[in-house]
VOPAGU-2260 file (C-alpha; in pm, 1 decimal, decimal comma):
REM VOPAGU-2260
SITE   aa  ch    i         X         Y         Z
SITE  UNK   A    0   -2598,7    3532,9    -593,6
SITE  UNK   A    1   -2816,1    3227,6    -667,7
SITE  UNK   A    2   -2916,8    3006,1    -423,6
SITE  UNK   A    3   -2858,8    2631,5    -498,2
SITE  UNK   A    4   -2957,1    2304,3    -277,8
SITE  UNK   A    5   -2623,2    2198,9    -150,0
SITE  UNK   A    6   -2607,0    1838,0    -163,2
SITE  UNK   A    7   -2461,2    1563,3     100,1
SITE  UNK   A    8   -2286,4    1307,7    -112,9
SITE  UNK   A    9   -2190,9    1269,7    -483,3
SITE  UNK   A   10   -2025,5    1023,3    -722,8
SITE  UNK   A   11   -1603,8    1110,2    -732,0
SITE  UNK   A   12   -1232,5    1021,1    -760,8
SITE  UNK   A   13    -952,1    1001,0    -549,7
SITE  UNK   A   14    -639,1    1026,3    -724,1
SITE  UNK   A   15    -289,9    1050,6    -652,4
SITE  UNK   A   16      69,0     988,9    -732,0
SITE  UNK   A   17     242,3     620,9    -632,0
SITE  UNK   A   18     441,5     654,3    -346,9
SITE  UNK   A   19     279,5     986,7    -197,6
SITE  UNK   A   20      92,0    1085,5     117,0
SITE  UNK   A   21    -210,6    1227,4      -2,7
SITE  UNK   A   22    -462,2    1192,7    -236,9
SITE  UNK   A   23    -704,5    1465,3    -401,2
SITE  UNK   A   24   -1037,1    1457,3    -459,9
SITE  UNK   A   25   -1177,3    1532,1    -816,0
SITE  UNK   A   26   -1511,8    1570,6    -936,3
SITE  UNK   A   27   -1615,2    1192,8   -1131,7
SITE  UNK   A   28   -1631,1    1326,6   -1459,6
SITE  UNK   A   29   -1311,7    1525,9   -1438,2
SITE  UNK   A   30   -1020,3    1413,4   -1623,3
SITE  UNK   A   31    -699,6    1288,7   -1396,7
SITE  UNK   A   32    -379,5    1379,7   -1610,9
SITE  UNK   A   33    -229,3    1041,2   -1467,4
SITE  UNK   A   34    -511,0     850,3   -1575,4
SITE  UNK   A   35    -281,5     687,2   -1887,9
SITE  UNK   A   36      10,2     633,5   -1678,9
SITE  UNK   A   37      63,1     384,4   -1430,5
SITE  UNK   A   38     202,3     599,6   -1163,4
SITE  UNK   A   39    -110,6     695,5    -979,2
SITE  UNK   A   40    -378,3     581,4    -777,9
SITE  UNK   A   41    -737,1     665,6    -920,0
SITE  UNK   A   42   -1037,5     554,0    -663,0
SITE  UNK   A   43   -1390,2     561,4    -746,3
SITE  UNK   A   44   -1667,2     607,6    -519,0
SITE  UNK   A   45   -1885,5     821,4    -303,0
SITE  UNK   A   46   -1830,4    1132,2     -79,6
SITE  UNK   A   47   -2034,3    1162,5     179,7
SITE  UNK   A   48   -2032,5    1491,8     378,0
SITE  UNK   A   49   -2253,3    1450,7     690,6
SITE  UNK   A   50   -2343,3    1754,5     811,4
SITE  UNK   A   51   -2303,6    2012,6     573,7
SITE  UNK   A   52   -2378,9    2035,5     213,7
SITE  UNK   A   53   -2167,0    2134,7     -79,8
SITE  UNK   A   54   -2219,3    2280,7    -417,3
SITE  UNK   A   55   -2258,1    1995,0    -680,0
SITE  UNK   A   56   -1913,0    2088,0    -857,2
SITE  UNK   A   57   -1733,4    2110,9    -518,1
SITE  UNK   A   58   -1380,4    1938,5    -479,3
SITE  UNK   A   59   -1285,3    2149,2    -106,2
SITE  UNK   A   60   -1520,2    1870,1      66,3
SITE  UNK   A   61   -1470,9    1717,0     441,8
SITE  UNK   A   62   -1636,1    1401,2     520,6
SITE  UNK   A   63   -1540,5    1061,5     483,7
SITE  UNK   A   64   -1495,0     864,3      64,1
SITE  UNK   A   65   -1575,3     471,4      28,7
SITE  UNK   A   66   -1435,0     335,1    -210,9
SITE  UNK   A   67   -1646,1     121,7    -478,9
SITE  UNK   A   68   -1422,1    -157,7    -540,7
SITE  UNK   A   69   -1284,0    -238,4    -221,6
SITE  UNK   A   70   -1582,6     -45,9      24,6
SITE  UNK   A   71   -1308,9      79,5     234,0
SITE  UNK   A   72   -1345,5     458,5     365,9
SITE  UNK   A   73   -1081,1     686,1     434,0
SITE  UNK   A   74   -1140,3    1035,0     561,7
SITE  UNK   A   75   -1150,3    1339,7     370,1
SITE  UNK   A   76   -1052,3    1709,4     465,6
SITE  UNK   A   77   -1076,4    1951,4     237,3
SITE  UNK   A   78   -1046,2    1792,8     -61,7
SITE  UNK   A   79    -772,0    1552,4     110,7
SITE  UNK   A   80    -737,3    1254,9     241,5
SITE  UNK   A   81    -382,2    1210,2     412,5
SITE  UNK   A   82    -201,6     853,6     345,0
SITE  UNK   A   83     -60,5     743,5     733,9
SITE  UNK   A   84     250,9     542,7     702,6
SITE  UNK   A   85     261,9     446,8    1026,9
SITE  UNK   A   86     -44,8     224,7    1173,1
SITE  UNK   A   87    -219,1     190,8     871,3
SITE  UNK   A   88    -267,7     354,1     539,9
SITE  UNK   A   89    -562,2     535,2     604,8
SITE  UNK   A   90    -811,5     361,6     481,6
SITE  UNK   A   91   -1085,2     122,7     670,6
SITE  UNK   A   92   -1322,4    -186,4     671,3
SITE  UNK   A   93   -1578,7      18,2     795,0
SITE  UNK   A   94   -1695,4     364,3     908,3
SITE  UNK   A   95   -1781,9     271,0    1232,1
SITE  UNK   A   96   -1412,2     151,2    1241,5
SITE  UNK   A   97   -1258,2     505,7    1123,6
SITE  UNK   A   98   -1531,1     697,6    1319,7
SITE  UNK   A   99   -1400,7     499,1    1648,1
SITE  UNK   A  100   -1053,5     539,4    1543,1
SITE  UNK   A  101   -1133,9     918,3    1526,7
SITE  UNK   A  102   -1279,6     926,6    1888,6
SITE  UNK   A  103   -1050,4     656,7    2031,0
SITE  UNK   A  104    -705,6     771,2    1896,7
Protein backbone atom coordinates (compact mmCIF):
# COMPACT_ATOMS: atom_id res chain seq x y z
CA UNK A 1 0.00 0.00 0.00
CA UNK A 2 1.38 3.49 -0.71
CA UNK A 3 1.89 5.83 1.77
CA UNK A 4 0.43 9.35 1.12
CA UNK A 5 0.67 12.72 3.39
CA UNK A 6 -2.79 12.94 4.75
CA UNK A 7 -3.80 16.41 4.71
CA UNK A 8 -5.80 18.68 7.44
CA UNK A 9 -8.15 20.80 5.40
CA UNK A 10 -9.25 21.01 1.72
CA UNK A 11 -11.49 23.06 -0.58
CA UNK A 12 -15.39 21.23 -0.62
CA UNK A 13 -19.21 21.23 -0.82
CA UNK A 14 -21.93 20.72 1.35
CA UNK A 15 -24.96 19.77 -0.34
CA UNK A 16 -28.28 18.70 0.43
CA UNK A 17 -31.93 18.47 -0.28
CA UNK A 18 -34.45 21.62 0.84
CA UNK A 19 -36.24 20.77 3.71
CA UNK A 20 -33.86 17.90 5.10
CA UNK A 21 -31.73 17.32 8.18
CA UNK A 22 -28.48 16.67 6.90
CA UNK A 23 -26.17 17.65 4.52
CA UNK A 24 -23.22 15.60 2.77
CA UNK A 25 -20.02 16.47 2.12
CA UNK A 26 -18.56 16.14 -1.48
CA UNK A 27 -15.25 16.58 -2.75
CA UNK A 28 -15.18 20.53 -4.63
CA UNK A 29 -14.78 19.33 -7.95
CA UNK A 30 -17.42 16.64 -7.72
CA UNK A 31 -20.55 17.08 -9.49
CA UNK A 32 -23.91 17.50 -7.14
CA UNK A 33 -26.86 15.90 -9.24
CA UNK A 34 -29.08 18.81 -7.70
CA UNK A 35 -26.81 21.35 -8.79
CA UNK A 36 -29.50 22.45 -11.83
CA UNK A 37 -32.41 22.25 -9.67
CA UNK A 38 -33.45 24.50 -7.12
CA UNK A 39 -34.24 22.03 -4.48
CA UNK A 40 -30.93 21.79 -2.72
CA UNK A 41 -28.55 23.49 -0.72
CA UNK A 42 -24.90 23.55 -2.23
CA UNK A 43 -22.18 25.29 0.31
CA UNK A 44 -18.76 26.06 -0.59
CA UNK A 45 -15.90 26.22 1.62
CA UNK A 46 -13.23 24.62 3.69
CA UNK A 47 -12.98 21.42 5.86
CA UNK A 48 -10.87 21.56 8.41
CA UNK A 49 -10.07 18.31 10.31
CA UNK A 50 -7.95 19.17 13.40
CA UNK A 51 -6.33 16.41 14.52
CA UNK A 52 -6.16 13.85 12.09
CA UNK A 53 -5.46 13.88 8.47
CA UNK A 54 -7.36 12.47 5.55
CA UNK A 55 -6.59 11.24 2.13
CA UNK A 56 -6.94 14.16 -0.43
CA UNK A 57 -10.12 12.48 -2.16
CA UNK A 58 -11.73 11.77 1.26
CA UNK A 59 -15.56 12.61 1.75
CA UNK A 60 -15.90 10.26 5.44
CA UNK A 61 -14.23 13.49 7.19
CA UNK A 62 -14.98 14.79 10.99
CA UNK A 63 -14.10 18.24 11.83
CA UNK A 64 -15.83 21.32 11.56
CA UNK A 65 -16.84 23.21 7.42
CA UNK A 66 -16.99 27.22 7.15
CA UNK A 67 -18.73 28.26 4.81
CA UNK A 68 -17.24 30.89 2.15
CA UNK A 69 -20.09 33.09 1.64
CA UNK A 70 -21.54 33.48 4.87
CA UNK A 71 -18.13 32.27 7.23
CA UNK A 72 -20.45 30.36 9.34
CA UNK A 73 -19.17 26.74 10.56
CA UNK A 74 -21.19 23.90 11.24
CA UNK A 75 -19.77 20.62 12.42
CA UNK A 76 -19.00 17.72 10.43
CA UNK A 77 -19.06 13.88 11.31
CA UNK A 78 -18.31 11.63 8.96
CA UNK A 79 -19.05 13.16 6.02
CA UNK A 80 -22.24 14.81 7.85
CA UNK A 81 -23.24 17.60 9.24
CA UNK A 82 -26.76 17.16 11.02
CA UNK A 83 -29.37 20.22 10.47
CA UNK A 84 -30.90 20.88 14.40
CA UNK A 85 -34.41 22.10 14.20
CA UNK A 86 -34.67 22.95 17.46
CA UNK A 87 -32.17 25.80 18.92
CA UNK A 88 -30.63 26.60 15.88
CA UNK A 89 -29.85 25.19 12.52
CA UNK A 90 -26.55 24.11 13.07
CA UNK A 91 -24.56 26.41 11.84
CA UNK A 92 -22.42 29.33 13.74
CA UNK A 93 -20.84 32.90 13.78
CA UNK A 94 -17.84 31.49 14.92
CA UNK A 95 -15.87 28.38 15.94
CA UNK A 96 -15.17 29.42 19.19
CA UNK A 97 -19.04 29.72 19.38
CA UNK A 98 -19.73 25.93 18.14
CA UNK A 99 -16.59 24.67 20.00
CA UNK A 100 -18.24 26.23 23.36
CA UNK A 101 -21.55 25.04 22.36
CA UNK A 102 -19.88 21.55 22.09
CA UNK A 103 -18.36 21.74 25.68
CA UNK A 104 -21.19 23.80 27.21
CA UNK A 105 -24.30 21.90 25.90
Amino acid sequence: MEEFDGIYEKKAKLVGLKGGDKLCLINFCDDWIHDHYEESYIYYGRMYSPFESFHPNAVHISGYFRDDDSNAWIKVENGIARLAKEKYDGWWDSLEALLKQELNP
